[in-house]
N, C-alpha and C positions, 0 to 999 in steps of 0.2 A: 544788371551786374553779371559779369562773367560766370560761370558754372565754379564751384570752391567745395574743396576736400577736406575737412580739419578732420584729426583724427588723435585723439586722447589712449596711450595702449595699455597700461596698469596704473591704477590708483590703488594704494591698500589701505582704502576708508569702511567697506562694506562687505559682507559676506556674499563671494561667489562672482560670478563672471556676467556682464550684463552690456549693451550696446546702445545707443541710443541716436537715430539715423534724423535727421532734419532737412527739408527740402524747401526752400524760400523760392518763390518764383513772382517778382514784379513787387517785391517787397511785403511779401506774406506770405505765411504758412502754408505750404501746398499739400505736405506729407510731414507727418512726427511717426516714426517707430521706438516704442521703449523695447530692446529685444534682452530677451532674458534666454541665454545662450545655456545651462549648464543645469536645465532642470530635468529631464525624462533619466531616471537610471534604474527603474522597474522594481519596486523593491514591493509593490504591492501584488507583482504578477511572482515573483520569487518564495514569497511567502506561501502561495496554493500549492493545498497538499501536505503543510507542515502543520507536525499538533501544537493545540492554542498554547501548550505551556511556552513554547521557546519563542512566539512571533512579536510578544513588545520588546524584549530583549534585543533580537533581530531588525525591527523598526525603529529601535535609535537610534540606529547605525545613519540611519536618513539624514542626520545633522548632529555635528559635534555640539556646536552651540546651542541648539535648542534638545540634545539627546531626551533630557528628562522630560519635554512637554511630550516628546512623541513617545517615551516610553510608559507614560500616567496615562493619554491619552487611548493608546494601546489597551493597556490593563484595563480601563474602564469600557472599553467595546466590545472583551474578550470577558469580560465580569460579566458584563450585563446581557451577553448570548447565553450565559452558563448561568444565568439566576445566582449569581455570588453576590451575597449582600455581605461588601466588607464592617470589621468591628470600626468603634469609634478610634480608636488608638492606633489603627491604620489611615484611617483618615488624617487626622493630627499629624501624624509624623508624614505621611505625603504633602499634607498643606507646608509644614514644617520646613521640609526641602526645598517646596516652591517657592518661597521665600527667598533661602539661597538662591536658587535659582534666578530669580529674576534682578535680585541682588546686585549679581556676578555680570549676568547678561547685560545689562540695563546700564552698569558702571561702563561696560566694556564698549557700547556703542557712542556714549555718551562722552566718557572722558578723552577714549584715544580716537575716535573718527569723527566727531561733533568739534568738540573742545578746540583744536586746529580752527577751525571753519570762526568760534567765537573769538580768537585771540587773534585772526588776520596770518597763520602762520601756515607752511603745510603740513607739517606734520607735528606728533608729540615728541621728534626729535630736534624742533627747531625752538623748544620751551628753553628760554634759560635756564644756566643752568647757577640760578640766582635763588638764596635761601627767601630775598626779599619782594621777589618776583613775584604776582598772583597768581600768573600762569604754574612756574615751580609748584605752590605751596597747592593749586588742586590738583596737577600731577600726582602731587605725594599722598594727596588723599584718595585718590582713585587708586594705588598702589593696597592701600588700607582696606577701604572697601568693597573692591572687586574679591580680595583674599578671604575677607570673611565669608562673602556670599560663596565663594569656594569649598572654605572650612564648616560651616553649615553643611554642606552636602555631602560631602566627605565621611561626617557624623553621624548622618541621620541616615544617609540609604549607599555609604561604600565608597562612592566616587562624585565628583562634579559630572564627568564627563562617562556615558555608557555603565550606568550606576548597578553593580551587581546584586544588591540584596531585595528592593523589589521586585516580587514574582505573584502569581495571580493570586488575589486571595490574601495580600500579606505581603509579609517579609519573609526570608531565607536564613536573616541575621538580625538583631536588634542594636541598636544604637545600646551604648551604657547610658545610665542615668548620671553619671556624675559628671558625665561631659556638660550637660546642659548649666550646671550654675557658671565657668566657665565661659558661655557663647551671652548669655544672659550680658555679662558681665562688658565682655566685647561689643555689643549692638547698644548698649546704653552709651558706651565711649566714642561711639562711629558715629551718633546722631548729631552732631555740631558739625562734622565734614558734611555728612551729607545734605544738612541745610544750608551747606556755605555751594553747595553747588546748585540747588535751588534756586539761590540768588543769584548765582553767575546765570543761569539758564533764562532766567525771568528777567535779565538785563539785557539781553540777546534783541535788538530789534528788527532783526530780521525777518519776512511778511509774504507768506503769500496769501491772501483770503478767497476762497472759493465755496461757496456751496454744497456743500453733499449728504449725505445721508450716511448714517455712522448705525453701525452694528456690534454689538458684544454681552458677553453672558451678564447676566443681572440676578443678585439671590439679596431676598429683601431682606435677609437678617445682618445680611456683612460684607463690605467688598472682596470678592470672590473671583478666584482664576480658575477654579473647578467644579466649584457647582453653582448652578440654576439652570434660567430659559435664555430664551436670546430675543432681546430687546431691539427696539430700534429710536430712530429719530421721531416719529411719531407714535412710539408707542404701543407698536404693536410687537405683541409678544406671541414665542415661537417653543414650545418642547422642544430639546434637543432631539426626542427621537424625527421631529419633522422637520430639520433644519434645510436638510439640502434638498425637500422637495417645495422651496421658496426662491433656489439658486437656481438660475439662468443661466445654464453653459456656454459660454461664446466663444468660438474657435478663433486664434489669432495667429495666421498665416508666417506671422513675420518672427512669432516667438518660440523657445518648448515650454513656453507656462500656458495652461489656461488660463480664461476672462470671466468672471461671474457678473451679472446684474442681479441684484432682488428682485425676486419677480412682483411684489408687490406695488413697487414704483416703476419699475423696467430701466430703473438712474445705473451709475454706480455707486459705490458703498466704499466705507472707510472702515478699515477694521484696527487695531491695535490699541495704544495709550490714552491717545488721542480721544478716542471711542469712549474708551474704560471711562476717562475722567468725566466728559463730557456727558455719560450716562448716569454716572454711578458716585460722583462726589461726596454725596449727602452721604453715602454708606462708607467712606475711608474711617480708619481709626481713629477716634478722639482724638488723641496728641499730634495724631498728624494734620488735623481738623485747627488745630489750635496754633499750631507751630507755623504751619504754610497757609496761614488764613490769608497774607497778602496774596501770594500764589494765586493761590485757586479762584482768586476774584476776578481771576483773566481766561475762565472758565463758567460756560463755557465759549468755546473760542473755535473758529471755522479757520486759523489758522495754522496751515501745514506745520510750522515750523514748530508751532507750541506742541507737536508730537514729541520733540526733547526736552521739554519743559513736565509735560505730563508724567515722563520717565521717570524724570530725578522724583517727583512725587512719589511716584510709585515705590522708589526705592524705601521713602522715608516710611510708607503706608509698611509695606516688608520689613523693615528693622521694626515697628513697633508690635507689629502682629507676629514678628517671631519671638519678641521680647516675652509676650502676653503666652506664646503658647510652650515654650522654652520652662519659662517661670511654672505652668500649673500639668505640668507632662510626669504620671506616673506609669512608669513602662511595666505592665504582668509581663507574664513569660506564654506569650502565644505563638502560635505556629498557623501557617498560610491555610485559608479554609480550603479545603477540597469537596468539588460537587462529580457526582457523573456523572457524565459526560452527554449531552444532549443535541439536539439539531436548532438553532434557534441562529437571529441576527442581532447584530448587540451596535452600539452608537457611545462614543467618547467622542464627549464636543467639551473643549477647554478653552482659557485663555492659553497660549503661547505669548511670549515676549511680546512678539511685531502682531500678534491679535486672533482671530480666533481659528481654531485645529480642531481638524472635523476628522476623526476615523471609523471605519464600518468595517464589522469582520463576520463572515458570511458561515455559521461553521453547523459542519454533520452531524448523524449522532455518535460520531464516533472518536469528536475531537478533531477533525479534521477541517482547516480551512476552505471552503471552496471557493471562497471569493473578501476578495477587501478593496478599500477605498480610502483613499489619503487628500483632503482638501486643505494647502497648508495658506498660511495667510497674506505671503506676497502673491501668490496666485489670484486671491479677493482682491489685492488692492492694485492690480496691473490697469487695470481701464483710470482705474483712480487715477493712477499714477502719469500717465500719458495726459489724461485731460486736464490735468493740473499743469504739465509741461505747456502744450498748446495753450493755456492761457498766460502763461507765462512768456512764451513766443511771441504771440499773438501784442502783447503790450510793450514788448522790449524790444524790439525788432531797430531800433537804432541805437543800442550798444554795441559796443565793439565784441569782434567774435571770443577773444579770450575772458573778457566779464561773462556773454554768453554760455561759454563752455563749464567755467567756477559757480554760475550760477544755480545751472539745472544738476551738475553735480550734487553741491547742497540741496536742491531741491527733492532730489533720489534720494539722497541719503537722511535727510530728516522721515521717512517712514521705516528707514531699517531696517530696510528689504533684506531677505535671508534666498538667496538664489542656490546657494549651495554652501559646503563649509570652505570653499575658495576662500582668497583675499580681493582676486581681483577685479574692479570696477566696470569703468566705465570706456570704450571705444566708441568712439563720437564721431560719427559724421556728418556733417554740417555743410549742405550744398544749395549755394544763392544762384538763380534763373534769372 
């Protein structure tokens, strides 16, 4: 076949700028590049030199959408160079927000960039606009429950977005106590929407199955986005402080992301929901255990797609663990711990939404950064991502180029890659030898 150009130029289904180049020669895969266009903007080399107090503030700035993982994840690398061992009731109300947080994120990829892809439409402005429609009626609840996981956050640490009241050691500000019976109130009412999306998600037959090896934090008392070690597909567990000396940096010529392998298997790895479930099921909330028990019996699951199936879960696991920690939160009146100031390296390894966020902050005795380090989690899952495409390629290769192009879209966007706080996707070039 003739040499062929298709070129896809904004999608606004996914966070940040991304390309993805395919090269068919003699009816097969010659060349796949996933290129992630819109990642190097230095924000770890900006920070050397600044004192620890202002740099997770500063490092939220890294991503609108994910602000709060990079700014917990921050705090806890700049905590643990400084020997700050936070109280419980900063933990709590940190967990508290992450709830929001994921809430909000998790509705946001799920209802307006997913949902399209599940209803055959392109966009959430091609939803009737039908009271009686199904489409409509989860529209209107992802209106509901993106706001919550908003108003959660808002509450508990100042803003959804670039959150001002956690600072090292604490808070700057304390949430009121009498907001909580209020949100209590709210996440009890939200739980029937958000298992009516469960079901739309779990209807979804959409498939790609491939093999891989999945990674993500594991704390044996509770399903956790902040604390434990880091687990894998066979079981082999990792301290956070020695995560990334298991990661195999691999340069990829064609992107500005790095490529990671585990260095245990030398495979790549899967990081995000996906991961979480497929890890850490057994440990979700009771009600959520009870409620999505059909769900999760499709868990676990090697496919892609069920990364938005895992989400919606995750949401419902978040409404009930904020329910649980909302209901028994009695706020003292404490103020941010201060230590001085020491020469030491510290390691915040979290869940993030799309999965797990590695930060390292290098600091003097004087308070002074001299070095940090940012591994966020579509940078883990770039190899993933591509060899998932390539077998995708690989089996499809007599459909037509326009199903081609809709397909590996969906395919990118079921891991909810966060390439920058952009909107836009995917530039496709698709060339037959």
């Amino acid at each position: 076949m003739p040499s062929r150009n298709i070129v896809i130029d904004t999608i606004a289904k996914i966070e940040g700028h991304a390309g993805l180049k395919v090269v068919f020669e003699d009816d097969a895969v010659k060349e796949l590049q996933f290129i992630v266009s819109d990642y190097r903007r230095f924000f770890t080399t900006a920070v050397r030199g600044r004192r620890v107090v202002a740099v997770p503030s500063f490092l939220s700035r890294i991503c609108g959408t994910c602000s709060v993982a990079h700014l917990f994840a921050s705090l806890m690398a700049v905590e643990s160079a400084q020997g700050i061992e936070i109280t419980g009731q900063t933990k709590a109300l940190r967990r508290l927000a992450y709830d929001g947080l994921m809430i909000r994120d998790h509705a946001l990829h799920l209802y307006f960039f997913v949902l399209p892809d599940v209803l055959g439409v392109d966009s959430i402005l091609d939803v009737p606009d039908d009271p009686d429609d199904p489409g409509h009626a989860l529209l209107r609840d992802s209106f509901d429950i993106k706001r919550l996981g908003t108003d959660i956050s808002n509450t508990v640490i100042g803003a959804a977005i670039h959150a001002p009241w956690p600072t090292v050691g604490g808070f700057l500000k304390n949430p009121k106590q009498t907001d909580f019976p209020d949100l209590v109130a709210r996440l009890e009412a939200i739980r029937p929407k958000v298992l009516r999306g469960i079901d739309t998600f779990l209807g979804w037959e959409a498939s790609l199955v491939r093999n891989t090896d999945y990674l993500g934090l594991r704390n044996d008392t509770r399903f956790d986005f902040l604390e434990g070690d880091v687990v894998n597909s066979n079981g082999r567990r990792i301290a956070r402080a020695e995560f990334e000396d298991y990661l195999h940096y691999v340069q990829i010529p064609h992107s500005h992301a790095e490529g990671y392998r585990f260095s245990d298997t030398g495979e790549d790895y899967l990081v995000g929901a996906l991961a979480r479930i497929n890890l850490n099921r057994d440990l979700l909330h009771p009600r959520t255990k009870a409620d999505a028990a059909f769900a999760l019996s499709a868990f676990p699951s090697n496919n892609v797609y069920h990364n938005n199936l895992a989400q919606a879960i995750e949401v419902l696991h978040c409404v009930d663990d904020a329910i649980d920690v909302s209901r028994t939160m009695e706020l003292a009146d404490e103020q941010p711990i201060r230590a001085q100031s020491q020469a030491g390296t510290g390691v915040g390894l979290i869940e993030a939404p799309r999965g797990l966020l590695y930060h390292m902050a290098k600091i003097n005795e004087d308070g002074i950064v001299e070095d940090y380090d940012v591994i966020v989690p579509t940078a883990q899952n770039q190899i993933n991502i591509e060899n998932d495409l390539k077998d995708y390629f690989d089996e499809n290769l007599d459909k037509d180029e326009e199903t081609l192009r809709a397909d590996a879209e969906s395919i990118v966007r079921a891991y909810d890659p966060c390439m920058s706080c952009a909107t836009n996707f995917l530039k496709m070039d698709l060339i037959r030898r």
